[in-house]
C-alpha positions in Angstrom: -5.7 30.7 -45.5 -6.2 34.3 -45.8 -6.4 36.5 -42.0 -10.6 36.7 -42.8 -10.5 32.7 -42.1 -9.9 33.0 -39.0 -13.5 34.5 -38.7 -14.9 31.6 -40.6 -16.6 28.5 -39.3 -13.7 26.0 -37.8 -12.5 23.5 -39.9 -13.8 24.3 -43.3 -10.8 24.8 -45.2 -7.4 22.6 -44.2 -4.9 25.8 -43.4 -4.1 28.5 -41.9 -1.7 29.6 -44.6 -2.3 33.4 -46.0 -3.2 34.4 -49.6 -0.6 35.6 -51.9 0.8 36.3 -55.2 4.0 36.1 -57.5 5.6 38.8 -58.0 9.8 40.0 -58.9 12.5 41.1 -56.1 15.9 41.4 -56.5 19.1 39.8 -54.4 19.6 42.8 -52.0 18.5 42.2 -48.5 15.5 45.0 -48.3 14.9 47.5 -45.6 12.2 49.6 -44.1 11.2 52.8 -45.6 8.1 53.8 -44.0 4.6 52.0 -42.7 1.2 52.9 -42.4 -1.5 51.6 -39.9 -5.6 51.5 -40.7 -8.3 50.7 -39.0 -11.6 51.5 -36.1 -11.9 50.6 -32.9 -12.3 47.0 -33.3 -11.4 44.4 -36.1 -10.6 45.3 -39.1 -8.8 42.0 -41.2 -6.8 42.6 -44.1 -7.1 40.1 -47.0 -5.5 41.7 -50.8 -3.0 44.7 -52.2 -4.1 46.1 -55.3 -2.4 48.9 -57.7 -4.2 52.0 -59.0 -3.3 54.0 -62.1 -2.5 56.9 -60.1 0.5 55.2 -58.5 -1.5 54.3 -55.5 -2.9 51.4 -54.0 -6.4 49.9 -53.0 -6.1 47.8 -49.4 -9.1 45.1 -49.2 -10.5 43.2 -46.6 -13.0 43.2 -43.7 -13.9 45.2 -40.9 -16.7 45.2 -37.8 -15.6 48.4 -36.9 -18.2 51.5 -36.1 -17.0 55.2 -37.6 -14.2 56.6 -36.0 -10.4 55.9 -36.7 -10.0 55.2 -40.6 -13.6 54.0 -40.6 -15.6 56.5 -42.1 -19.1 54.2 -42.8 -21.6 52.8 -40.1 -21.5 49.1 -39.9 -23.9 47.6 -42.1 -24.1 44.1 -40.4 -21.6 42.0 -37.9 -18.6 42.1 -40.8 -18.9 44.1 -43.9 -16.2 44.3 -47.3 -13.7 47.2 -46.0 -11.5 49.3 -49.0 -9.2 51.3 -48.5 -7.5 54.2 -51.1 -4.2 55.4 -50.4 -1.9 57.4 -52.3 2.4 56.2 -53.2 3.5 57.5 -49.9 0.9 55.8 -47.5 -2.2 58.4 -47.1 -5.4 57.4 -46.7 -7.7 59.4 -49.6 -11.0 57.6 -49.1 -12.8 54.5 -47.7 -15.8 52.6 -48.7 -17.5 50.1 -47.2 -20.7 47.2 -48.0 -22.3 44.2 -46.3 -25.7 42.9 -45.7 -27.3 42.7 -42.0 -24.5 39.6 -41.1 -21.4 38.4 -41.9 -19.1 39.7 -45.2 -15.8 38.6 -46.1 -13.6 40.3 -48.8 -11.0 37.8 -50.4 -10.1 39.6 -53.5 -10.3 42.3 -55.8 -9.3 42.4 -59.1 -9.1 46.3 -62.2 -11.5 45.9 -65.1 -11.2 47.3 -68.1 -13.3 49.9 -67.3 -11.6 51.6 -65.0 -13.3 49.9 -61.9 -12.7 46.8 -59.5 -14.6 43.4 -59.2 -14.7 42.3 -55.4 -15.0 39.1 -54.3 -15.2 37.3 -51.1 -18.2 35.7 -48.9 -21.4 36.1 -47.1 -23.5 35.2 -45.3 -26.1 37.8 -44.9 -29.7 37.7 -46.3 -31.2 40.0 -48.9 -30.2 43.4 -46.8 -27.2 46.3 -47.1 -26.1 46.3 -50.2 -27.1 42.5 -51.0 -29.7 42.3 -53.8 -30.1 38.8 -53.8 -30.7 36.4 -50.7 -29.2 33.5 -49.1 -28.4 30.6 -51.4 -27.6 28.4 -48.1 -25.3 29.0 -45.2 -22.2 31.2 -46.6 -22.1 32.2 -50.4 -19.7 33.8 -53.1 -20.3 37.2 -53.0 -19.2 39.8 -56.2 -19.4 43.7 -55.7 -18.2 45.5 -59.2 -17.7 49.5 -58.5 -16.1 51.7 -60.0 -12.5 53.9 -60.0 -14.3 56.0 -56.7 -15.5 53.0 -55.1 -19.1 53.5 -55.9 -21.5 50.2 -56.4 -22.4 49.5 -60.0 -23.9 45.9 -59.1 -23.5 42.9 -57.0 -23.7 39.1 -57.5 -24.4 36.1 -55.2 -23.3 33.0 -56.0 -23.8 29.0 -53.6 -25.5 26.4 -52.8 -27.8 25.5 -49.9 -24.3 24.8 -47.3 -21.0 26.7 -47.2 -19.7 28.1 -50.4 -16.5 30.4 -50.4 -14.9 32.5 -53.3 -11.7 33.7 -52.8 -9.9 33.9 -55.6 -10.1 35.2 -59.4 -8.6 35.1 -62.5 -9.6 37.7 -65.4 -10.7 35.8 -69.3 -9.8 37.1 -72.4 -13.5 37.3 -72.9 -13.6 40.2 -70.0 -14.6 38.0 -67.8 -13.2 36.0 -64.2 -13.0 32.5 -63.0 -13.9 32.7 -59.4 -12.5 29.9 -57.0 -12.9 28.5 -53.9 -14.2 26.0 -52.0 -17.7 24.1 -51.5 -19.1 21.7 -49.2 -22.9 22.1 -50.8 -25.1 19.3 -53.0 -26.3 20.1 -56.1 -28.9 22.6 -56.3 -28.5 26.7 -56.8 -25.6 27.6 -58.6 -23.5 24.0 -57.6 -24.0 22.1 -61.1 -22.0 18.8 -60.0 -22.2 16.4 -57.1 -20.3 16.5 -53.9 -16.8 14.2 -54.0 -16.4 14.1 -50.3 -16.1 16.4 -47.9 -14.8 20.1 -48.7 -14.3 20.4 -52.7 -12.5 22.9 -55.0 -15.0 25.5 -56.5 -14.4 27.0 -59.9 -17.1 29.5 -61.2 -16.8 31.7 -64.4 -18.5 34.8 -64.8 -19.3 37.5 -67.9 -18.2 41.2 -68.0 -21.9 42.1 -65.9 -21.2 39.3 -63.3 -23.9 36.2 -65.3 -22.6 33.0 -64.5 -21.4 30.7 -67.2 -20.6 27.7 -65.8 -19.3 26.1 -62.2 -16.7 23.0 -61.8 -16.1 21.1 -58.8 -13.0 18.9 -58.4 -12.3 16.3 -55.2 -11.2 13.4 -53.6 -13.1 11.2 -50.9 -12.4 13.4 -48.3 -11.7 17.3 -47.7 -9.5 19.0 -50.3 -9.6 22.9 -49.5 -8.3 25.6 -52.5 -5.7 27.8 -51.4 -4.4 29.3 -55.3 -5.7 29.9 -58.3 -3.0 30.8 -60.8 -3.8 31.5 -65.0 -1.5 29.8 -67.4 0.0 30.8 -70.9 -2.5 28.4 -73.2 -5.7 29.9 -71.2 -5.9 27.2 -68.1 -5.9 27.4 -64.8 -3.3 25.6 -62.2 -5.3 25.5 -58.6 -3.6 24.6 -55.4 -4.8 23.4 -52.1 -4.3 20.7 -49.3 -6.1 17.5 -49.4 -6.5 15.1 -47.3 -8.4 12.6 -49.6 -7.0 8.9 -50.9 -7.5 7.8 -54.6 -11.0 8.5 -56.2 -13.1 10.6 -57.8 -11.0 14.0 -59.2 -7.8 12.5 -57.4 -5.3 9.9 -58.8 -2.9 9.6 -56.6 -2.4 8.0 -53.3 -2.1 10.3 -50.6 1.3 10.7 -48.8 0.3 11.4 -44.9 -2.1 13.4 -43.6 -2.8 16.1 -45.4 -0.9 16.6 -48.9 -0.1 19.0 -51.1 -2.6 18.5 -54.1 -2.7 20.3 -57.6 -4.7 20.2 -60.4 -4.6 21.9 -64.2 -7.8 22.6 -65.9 -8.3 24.1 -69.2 -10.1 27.6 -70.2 -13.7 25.7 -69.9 -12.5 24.2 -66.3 -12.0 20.7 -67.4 -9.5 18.5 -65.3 -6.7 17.9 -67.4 -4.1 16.5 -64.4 -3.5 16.2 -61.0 -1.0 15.8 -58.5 0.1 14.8 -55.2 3.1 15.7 -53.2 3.6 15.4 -49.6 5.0 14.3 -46.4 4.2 11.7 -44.0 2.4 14.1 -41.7 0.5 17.8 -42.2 1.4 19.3 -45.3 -0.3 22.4 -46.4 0.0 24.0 -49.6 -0.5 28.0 -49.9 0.6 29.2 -53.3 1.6 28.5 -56.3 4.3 30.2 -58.9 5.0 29.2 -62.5 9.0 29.1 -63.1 10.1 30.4 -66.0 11.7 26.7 -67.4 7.6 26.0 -67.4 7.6 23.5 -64.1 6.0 24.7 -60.8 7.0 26.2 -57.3 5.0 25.0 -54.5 4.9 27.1 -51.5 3.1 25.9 -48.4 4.0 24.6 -44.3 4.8 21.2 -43.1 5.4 19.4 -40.2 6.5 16.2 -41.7 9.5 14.0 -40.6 11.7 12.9 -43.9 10.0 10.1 -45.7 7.7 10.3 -48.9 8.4 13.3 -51.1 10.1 15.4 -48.1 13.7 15.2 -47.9 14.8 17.3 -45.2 12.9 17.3 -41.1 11.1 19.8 -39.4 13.1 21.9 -38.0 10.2 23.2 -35.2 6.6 22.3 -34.9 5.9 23.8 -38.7 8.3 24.8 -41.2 8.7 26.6 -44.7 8.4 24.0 -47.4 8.9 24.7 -51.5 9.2 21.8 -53.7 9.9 22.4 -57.4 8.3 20.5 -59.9 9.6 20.5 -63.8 7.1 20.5 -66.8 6.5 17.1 -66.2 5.4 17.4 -62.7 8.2 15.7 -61.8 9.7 16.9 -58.6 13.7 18.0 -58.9 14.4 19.5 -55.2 12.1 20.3 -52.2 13.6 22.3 -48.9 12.8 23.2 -45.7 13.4 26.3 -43.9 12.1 27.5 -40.6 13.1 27.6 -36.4 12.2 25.9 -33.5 8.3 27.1 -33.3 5.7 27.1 -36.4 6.7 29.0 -38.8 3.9 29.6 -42.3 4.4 29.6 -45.9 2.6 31.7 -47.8 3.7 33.4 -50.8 6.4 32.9 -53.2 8.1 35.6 -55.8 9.9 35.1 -58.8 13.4 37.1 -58.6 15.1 38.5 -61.8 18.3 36.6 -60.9 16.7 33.3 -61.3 16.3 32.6 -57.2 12.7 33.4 -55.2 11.3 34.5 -52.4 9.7 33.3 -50.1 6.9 35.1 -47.0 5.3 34.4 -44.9 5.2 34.4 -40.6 7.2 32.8 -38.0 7.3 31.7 -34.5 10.8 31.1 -34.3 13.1 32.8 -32.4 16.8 33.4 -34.3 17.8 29.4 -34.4 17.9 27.3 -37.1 17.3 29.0 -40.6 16.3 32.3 -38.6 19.1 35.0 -37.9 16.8 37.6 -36.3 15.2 38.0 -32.9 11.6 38.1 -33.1 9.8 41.5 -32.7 6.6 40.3 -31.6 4.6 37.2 -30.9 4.2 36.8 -34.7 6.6 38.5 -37.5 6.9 38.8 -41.4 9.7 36.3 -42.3 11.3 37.1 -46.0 13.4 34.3 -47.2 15.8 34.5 -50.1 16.7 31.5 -52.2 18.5 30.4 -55.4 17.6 28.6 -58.3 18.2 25.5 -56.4 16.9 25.7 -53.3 20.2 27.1 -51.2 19.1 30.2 -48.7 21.0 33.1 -49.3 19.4 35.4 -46.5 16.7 36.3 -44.5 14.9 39.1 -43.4 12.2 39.8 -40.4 9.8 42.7 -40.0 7.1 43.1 -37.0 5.4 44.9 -34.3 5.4 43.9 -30.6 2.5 41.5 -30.8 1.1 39.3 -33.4 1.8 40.4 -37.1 0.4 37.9 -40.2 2.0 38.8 -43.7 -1.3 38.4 -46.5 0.0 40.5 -49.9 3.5 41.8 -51.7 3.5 44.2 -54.2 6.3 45.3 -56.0 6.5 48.7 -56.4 8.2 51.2 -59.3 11.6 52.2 -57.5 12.1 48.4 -57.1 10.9 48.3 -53.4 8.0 46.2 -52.4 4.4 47.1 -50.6 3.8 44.4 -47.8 -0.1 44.0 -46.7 -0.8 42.7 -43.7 -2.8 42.4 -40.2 -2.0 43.0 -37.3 -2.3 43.4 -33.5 0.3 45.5 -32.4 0.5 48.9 -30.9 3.9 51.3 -31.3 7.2 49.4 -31.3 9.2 47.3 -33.2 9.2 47.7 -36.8 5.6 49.8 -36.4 5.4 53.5 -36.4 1.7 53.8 -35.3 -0.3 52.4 -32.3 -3.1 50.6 -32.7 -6.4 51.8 -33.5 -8.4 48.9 -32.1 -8.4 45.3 -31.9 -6.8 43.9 -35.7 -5.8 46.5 -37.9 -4.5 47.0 -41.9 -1.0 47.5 -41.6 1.4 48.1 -44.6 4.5 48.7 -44.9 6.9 49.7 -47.8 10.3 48.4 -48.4 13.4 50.1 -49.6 14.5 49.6 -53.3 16.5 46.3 -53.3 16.9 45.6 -56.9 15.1 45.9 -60.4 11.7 44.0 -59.8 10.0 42.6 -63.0 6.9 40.9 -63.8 5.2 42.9 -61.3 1.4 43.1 -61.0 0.2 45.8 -63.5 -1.4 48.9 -62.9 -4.8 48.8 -62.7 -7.3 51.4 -64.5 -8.2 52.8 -67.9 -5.2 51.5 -69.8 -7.3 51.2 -73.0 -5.8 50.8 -76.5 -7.0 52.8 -79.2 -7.4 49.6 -82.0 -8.7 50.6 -85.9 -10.3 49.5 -87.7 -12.3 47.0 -85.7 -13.8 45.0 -86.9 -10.1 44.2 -89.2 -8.7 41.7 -91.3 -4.6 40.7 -90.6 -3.9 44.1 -90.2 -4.9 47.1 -87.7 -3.4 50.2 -85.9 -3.1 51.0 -82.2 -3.2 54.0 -80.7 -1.1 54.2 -77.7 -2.2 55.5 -74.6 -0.5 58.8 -73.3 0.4 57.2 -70.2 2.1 54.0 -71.7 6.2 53.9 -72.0 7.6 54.0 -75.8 10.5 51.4 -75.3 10.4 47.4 -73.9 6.9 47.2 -75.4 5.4 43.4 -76.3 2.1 42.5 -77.8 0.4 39.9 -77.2 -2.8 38.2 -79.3 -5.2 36.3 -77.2 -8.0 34.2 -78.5 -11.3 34.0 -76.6 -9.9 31.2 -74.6 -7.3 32.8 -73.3 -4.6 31.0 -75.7 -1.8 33.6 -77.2 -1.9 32.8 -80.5 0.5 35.5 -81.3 3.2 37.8 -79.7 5.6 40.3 -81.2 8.0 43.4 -79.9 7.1 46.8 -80.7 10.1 48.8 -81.1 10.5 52.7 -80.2 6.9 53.2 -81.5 4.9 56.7 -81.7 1.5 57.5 -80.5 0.2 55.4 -83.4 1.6 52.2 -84.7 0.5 49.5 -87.4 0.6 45.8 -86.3 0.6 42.9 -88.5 -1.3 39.9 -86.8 -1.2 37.5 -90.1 -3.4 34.9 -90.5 -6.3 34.0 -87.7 -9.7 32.3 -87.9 -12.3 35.2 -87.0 -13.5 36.0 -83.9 -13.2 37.9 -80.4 -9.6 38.5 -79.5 -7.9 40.2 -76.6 -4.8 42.4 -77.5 -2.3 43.0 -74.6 0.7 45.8 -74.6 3.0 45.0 -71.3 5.7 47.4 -70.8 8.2 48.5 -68.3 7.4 48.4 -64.4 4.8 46.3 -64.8 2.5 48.3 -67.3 -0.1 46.9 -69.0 -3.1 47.8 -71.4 -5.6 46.1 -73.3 -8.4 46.3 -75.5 -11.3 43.8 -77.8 -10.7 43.5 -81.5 -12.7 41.7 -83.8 -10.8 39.8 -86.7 -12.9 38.9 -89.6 
């Protein structure tokens, strides 16, 4: 999924897709504003975007690169977690970088409340670097928490004794994750449940210091490979993947060709709830997940299916776009295809304020078909704008002169967008900067094209002030300094995640009572979201 794959052992995980998330854009085509390339003089593979509280931005991935370039930090091993600080307008402030003596992959990384970042990815290096616990088996989850500079605090390790993967999380209510990914181990270390098949979902939650709670493992017969991990309003999780297991064990439904689109809810203690299958009669392969606003699904992912089964419409080249929206009831309402004469990947999908979505990911294709553009390079960024119904309304491409792979979007405050990605390319095309080695970080920031909400907040020390606490129905917040004194909603969470209560604050001061009526005692999360995306938290304690 995710550009570090292509580094991992062949055929572990069924696509080639690249991680994402859901984010807001607007209905105006967007436009370059500047870009910015990182990396040493050999490969460096980007995997995540991530915002800072200074208006900046953390880039995460992997790099084998020695010092020299944007590398500051000897190699540790073969490939070591590579992050990168830069400020709004693209400069590189610092880099850190840890491994063991062999191979690292950074997935993820996710603010705490602290002020710091969880990392999370895969190893497979021994006790060695900055690993503090050995091998498990072949690869295993690997956790780095540091803090807002990017120093270590601790690390985790987490497998069996095969191939374990984390490349995903979620933050709890509880001020903890749920890690996910995929395993192919038996039972023994830190894999509590037998094998289904082949390759099986991985679910994993973790405390605030990185103790394990519990693991879940869901699968068919055969290989089912996790591509999304997406939270839900009553404190579950949705995961998405590609499967290409019949009826049995986790999976109750028959599959469709193959490889299928497969999906499965679980609730705040990762117990399977549902699960579905949609597909073609060939390769379909699903990449990410979006809940719609009318409380169905958007499934994003490539296919090369004819029609037949769920898939209305034929390829158009050797791989195609293909969303399919599902309502509440997993009940599919429209599914479309989009794409040229060559293989074109689905891989992320935003929500946009008019009701319509985006969708990104890389193409092939030459301008034919659903493609207006000429290509730049070998492989370009493909932007696709839909309705609420499926109809295109435009595209857009962005590239450099060789091989370009779209992996993260995030919106950013003037409405524009912050595109991650990887590339090969030297000078040309849509990219400013040569190359500094082999694969580089490249990102690149889009032009305002309309009001972007529900953006990714801000990470950092967006703490509320909350008093007293321990309190009964009734307690006061102080507001940060930082946080906006209009559009301001509260939210009450209960330790699994559930809101249990949600109220406007109107045109407050730096200190405001809140009325939270009647709840059973207990841990509870409070959450303020604002404007642009802003968001602070804090523990209370109702008795």
């Amino acid at each position: 999924m995710f550009s570090a794959l292509r580094f991992l052992p062949a055929g572990f995980l069924l696509t080639v897709g690249l991680l994402g998330s859901s984010y807001q854009a607007a209905a105006q085509t967007p436009t370059k504003q500047w870009d910015r390339r990182f990396g040493g003089n050999q490969s460096d593979s980007f995997s995540a975007l991530q915002r800072t509280p200074d208006g900046g931005y953390l880039l995460a991935g992997s790099t084998v690169s020695s010092v020299g370039g944007d590398v500051t930090q000897a190699e540790i091993g073969n490939f070591d977690y590579w992050l990168v600080k830069i400020d709004a307008s693209g400069t590189k402030l610092w880099d850190k970088r840890f491994g063991g003596f062999s191979d690292d992959y950074l997935s993820a990384v996710q603010p705490t409340a602290d002020g710091g970042y969880l990392l999370v990815g895969s190893t497979r290096s021994l006790l060695s670097g900055d690993i503090t616990q050995d091998s498990r088996g072949g690869f295993d989850g690997w956790v780095v928490k540091i803090d807002a500079n990017g120093n270590k605090l601790w690390n985790k390790r987490f497998g069996g004794s095969a191939d374990d993967f984390l490349r995903f999380l979620q933050p709890t209510a509880d001020g903890g994750c749920v890690l996910g990914g995929s395993t192919i181990s038996p039972v023994g270390g830190d894999i509590t449940q037998p094998s289904r098949g082949g390759v099986d979902y991985w679910l994993l939650k973790i405390d605030a210091n990185g103790t394990k709670l519990w693991d879940k493992r869901l699968g068919g017969s055969a290989d089912d490979g996790l591509n999304s991990l997406t939270s839900t309003a009553d404190g579950g999780f949705v995961l998405g993947g590609s499967s290409v297991s019949a009826i049995g064990n986790d999976k109750t439904e028959a599959s469709r060709g193959a490889s299928d689109y497969w999906l499965v809810k679980v609730d705040a203690s990762g117990t399977k709830l549902w699960d579905k299958t949609v597909g073609g009669t060939a390769n379909d392969y699903l990449n990410n997940v979006l809940m719609t606003a009318d409380g169905g699904y958007l499934l994003a992912g490539s296919s090369d299916s004819p029609v037949g089964a769920d898939k209305t419409q034929g390829s158009r080249g050797v791989g195609d776009y293909w969303a399919v929206k599902l309502d509440a009831n997993r009940n599919k309402q429209w599914d479309k295809r989009f794409g040229g004469e060559s293989i074109d990947q689905l891989s992320l999908v935003l929500p946009l304020s008019d009701g319509g979505y985006l969708l990104a990911g890389d193409i092939r294709s030459n301008n034919e078909g659903d493609v207006t553009e000429s290509r730049r390079g070998f492989v370009d960024f493909w932007l696709v704008k839909i309705d609420a119904s499926g109809t295109k309304l435009w595209d857009k491409r962005f590239g450099g002169t060789a091989e370009n792979y779209l992996v993260d979007i995030l919106p950013t405050p003037d409405g524009g967008a912050l595109l991650g990605s990887e590339t090969l390319s030297g000078l040309g095309g849509d990219k400013s900067q040569g190359s500094r080695g082999s694969t580089d970080f490249w990102v690149m920031k889009l032009n305002p094209f309309g009001t972007i909400t529900g953006a990714r907040p801000a990470a950092g020390r967006q703490q509320l002030g909350v008093y007293p606490n321990p309190a009964h129905q009734r307690l006061r917040l102080r507001l940060p300094e930082q946080a906006p004194r209009t559009g301001l909603h509260l939210s009450l969470l209960d330790a699994t995640g559930r809101v249990v209560s949600q109220q406007a604050l109107a045109a407050p001061g730096p200190e405001v009572w809140v009325e939270l009526g009647s709840q059973r005692a207990g841990l509870y999360l409070l959450r303020l979201e604002g404007p642009d995306g802003y968001l602070a938290t804090q523990r209370a304690v109702l008795e």
